[in-house]
Every structure is written in structure tokens, then in C-alpha cells.
Backbone bond lengths (Angstrom), bond angles and torsions (degrees), N, CA, C in turn:
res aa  C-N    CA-C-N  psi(-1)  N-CA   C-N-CA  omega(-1)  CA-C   N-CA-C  phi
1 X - - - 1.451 - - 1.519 109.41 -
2 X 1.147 103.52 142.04 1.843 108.00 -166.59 1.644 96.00 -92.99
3 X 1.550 95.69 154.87 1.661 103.06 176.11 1.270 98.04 -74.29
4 X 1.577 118.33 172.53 1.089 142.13 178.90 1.909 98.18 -85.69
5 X 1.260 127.61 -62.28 1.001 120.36 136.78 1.415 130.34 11.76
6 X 1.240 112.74 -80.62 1.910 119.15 -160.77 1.525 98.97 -99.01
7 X 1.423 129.85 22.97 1.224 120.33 134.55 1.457 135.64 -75.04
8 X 1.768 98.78 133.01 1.750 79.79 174.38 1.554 128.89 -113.37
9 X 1.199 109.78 140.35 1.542 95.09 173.73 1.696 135.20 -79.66
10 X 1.335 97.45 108.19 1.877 107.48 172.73 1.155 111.23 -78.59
11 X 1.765 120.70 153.58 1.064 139.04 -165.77 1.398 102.01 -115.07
12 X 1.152 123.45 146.68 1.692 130.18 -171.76 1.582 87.75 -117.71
13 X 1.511 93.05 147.69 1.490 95.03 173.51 1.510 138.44 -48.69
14 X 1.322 122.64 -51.71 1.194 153.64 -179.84 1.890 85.09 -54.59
15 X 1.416 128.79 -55.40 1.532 133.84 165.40 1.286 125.49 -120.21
16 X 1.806 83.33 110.00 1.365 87.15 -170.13 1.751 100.68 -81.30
17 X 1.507 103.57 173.28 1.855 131.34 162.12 1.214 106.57 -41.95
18 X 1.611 131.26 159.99 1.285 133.38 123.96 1.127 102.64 -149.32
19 X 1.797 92.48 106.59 1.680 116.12 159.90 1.123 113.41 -62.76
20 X 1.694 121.80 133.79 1.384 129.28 155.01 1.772 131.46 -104.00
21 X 0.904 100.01 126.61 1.569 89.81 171.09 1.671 115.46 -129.20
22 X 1.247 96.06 126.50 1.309 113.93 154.49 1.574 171.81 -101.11
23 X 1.235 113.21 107.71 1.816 110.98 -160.93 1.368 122.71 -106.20
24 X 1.448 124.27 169.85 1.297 101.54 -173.47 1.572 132.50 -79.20
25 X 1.604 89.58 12.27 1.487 94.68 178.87 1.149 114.60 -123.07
26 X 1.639 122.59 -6.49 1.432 110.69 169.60 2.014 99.82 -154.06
27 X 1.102 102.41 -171.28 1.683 100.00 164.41 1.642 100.41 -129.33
28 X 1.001 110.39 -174.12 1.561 123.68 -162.47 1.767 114.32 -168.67
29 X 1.287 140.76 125.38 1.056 144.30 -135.01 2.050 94.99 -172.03
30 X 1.437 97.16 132.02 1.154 91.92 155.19 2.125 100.57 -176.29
31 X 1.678 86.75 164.22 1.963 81.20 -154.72 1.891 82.93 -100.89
32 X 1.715 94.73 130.17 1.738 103.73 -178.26 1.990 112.78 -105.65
33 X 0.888 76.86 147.75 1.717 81.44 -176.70 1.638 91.52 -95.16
34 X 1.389 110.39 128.53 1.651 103.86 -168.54 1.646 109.04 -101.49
35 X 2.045 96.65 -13.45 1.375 99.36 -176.20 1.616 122.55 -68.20
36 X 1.745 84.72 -39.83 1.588 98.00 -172.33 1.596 101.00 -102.24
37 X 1.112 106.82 4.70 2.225 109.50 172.44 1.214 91.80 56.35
38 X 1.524 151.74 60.71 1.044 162.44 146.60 1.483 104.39 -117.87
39 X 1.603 97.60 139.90 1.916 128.83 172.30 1.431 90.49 -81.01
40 X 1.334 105.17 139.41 1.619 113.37 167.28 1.251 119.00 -108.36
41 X 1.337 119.06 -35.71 1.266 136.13 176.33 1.915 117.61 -161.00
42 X 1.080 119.62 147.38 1.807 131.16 -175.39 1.303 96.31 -136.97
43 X 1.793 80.44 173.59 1.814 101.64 -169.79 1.304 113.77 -153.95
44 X 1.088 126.75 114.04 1.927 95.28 172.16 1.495 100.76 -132.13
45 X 1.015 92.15 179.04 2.328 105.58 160.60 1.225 115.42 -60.02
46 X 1.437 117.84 -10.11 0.916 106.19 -140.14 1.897 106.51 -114.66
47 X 1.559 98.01 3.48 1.269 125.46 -172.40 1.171 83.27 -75.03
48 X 2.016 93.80 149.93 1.759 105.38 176.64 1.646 124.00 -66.19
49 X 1.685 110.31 -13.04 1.608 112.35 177.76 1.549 105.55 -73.79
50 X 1.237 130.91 0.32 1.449 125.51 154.81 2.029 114.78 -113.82
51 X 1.267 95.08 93.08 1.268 94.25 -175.65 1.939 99.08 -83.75
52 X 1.362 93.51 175.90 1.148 124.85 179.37 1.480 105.98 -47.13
53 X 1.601 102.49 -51.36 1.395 118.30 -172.70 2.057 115.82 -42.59
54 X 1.209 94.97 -28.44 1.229 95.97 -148.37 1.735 101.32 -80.73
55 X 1.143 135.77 153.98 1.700 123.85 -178.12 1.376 94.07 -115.85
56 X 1.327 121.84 121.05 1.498 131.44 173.11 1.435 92.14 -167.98
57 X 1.698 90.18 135.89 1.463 90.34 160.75 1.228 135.63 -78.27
58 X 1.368 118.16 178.54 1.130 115.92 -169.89 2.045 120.13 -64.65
59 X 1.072 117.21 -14.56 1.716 141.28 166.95 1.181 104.60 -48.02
60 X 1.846 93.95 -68.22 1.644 105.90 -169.84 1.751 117.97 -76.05
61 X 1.097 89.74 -21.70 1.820 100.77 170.22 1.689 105.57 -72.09
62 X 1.052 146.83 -69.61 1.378 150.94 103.51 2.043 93.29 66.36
63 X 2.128 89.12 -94.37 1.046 103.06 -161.80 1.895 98.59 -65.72
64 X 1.099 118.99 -14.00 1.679 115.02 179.83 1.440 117.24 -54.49
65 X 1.690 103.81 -46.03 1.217 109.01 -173.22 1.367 116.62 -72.37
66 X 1.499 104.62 -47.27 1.655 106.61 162.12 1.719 117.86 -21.19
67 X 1.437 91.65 -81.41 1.923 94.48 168.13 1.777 103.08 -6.30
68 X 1.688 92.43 -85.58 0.938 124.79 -146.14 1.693 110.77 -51.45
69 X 1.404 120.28 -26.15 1.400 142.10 179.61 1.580 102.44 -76.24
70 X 1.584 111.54 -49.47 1.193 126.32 -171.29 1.630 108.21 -70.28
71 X 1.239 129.32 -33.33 1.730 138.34 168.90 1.374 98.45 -56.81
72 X 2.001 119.99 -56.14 1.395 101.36 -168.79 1.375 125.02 -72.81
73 X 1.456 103.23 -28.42 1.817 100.23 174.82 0.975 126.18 -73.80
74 X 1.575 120.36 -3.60 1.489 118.64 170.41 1.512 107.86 -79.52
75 X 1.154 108.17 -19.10 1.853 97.06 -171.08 1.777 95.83 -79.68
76 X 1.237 114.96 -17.25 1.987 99.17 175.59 1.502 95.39 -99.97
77 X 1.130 135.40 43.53 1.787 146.26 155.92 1.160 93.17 51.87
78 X 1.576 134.85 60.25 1.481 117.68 -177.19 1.606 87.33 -116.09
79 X 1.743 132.84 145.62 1.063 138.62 164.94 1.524 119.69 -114.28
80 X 1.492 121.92 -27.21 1.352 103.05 175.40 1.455 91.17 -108.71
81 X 1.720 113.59 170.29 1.502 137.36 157.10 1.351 122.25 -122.17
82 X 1.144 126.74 165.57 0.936 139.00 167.98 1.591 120.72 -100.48
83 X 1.533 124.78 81.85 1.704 118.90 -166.27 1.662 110.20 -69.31
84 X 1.425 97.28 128.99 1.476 90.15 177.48 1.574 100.99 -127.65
85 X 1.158 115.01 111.26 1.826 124.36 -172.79 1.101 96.41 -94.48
86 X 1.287 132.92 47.02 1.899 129.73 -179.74 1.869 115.92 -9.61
87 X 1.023 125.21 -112.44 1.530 114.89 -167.96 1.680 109.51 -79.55
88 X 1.851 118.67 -4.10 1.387 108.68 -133.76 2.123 83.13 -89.43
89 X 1.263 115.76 157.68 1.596 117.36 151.36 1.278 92.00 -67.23
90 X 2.023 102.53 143.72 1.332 129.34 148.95 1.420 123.48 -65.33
91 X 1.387 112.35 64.95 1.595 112.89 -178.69 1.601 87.28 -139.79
92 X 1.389 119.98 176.94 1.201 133.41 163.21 1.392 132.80 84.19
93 X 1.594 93.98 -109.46 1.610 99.57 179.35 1.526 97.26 -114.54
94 X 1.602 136.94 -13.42 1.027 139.11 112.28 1.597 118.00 17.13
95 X 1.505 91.47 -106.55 1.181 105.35 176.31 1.749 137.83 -78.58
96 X 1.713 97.25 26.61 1.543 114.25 179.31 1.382 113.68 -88.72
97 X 1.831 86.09 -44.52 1.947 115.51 172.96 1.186 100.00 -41.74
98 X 1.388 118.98 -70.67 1.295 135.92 -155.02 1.496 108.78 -50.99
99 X 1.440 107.34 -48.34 1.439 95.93 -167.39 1.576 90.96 -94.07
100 X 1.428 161.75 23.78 1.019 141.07 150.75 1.283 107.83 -75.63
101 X 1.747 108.26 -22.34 1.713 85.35 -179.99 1.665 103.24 -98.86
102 X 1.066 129.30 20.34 0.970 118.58 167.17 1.364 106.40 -81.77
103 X 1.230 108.64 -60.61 1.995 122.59 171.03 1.666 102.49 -18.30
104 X 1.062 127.42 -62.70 1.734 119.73 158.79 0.783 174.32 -115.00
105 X 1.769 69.58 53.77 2.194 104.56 138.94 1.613 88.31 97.43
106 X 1.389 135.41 29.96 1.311 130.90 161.33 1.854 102.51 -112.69
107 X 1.582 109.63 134.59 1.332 114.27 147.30 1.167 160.93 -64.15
108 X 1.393 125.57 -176.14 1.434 124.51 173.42 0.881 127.44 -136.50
């Protein structure tokens, strides 16, 4: 019997992936086409529209990028995803991403 663990989640065309990764200095997000193993679009903190300047924590930085993931996949008309949070718990900054891209108006 297989772990729950060492399953992986594939993305069907029609829904694509979005791998997340997270570090302690930024997060990173981007939606993968698993058919054709092509990135379609990414995101991180680490983009220059969040400068240094700005004071947010890391949560609210989080849900920014979400937005920000969620603006680009609307321009290739895609509405559902497939979330794939690889090892991380759904709490946090996790789950800040998550709901920023929900905030625009894409699924899960």
C-alpha cells in the first residue's frame, strides 16, 4: 500500500499544476503544464513590484503574489488549477498564496 505521501499530483491540461515553494525568505509559485512539462507562468516575493520598501509580512506578501499569479493565468483563460503544496502544511503563508489566487476568481 502506497503512502499518502509518495503520491504525486499530475495536472491535466484543461488543469493545469501550481507548484509552490517555500523559503524563509521568500515564496515562489508557478502554474506547470505537466502534459507538455512546460512552466506557463511564476511568481515569487521576490519580483521587483515588491520592493524592500514595502513592510508586510511575510502572510500578507504571500497573499500578494497569489493576486499576482492569479492576474497572469487569467490572461491564458485558464479557470480551474490543480494546487499542489508538495511537503508544506496548509496553514500560513501556504495557505495566504492559496487564497490570493483564489481572490482572482481562479479555482481548485
Amino acid at each position: 500500500m502506497k503512502n499518502k505521501k509518495s503520491r504525486k499530483i499530475f495536472g491535466k491540461p484543461n488543469r493545469p499544476r501550481v507548484s509552490v515553494f517555500r523559503s524563509n525568505k521568500g515564496i515562489y509559485a508557478q502554474i506547470i503544464d505537466d502534459v507538455s512539462r512546460k512552466t506557463l507562468v511564476s511568481s515569487s516575493s521576490r519580483e521587483k513590484i515588491f520592493s524592500k520598501k514595502s513592510r508586510k509580512t511575510k502572510i500578507e506578501l504571500s497573499n500578494e503574489v497569489g493576486k499576482l499569479l492569479g492576474q497572469k493565468i487569467k490572461k491564458l483563460k485558464i479557470k480551474k488549477l490543480i494546487f499542489d503544496k508538495g511537503k508544506y502544511l496548509y496553514h500560513g503563508r501556504i495557505k495566504s498564496l492559496a487564497d490570493g489566487i483564489r481572490e482572482s476568481g481562479l479555482e481548485f
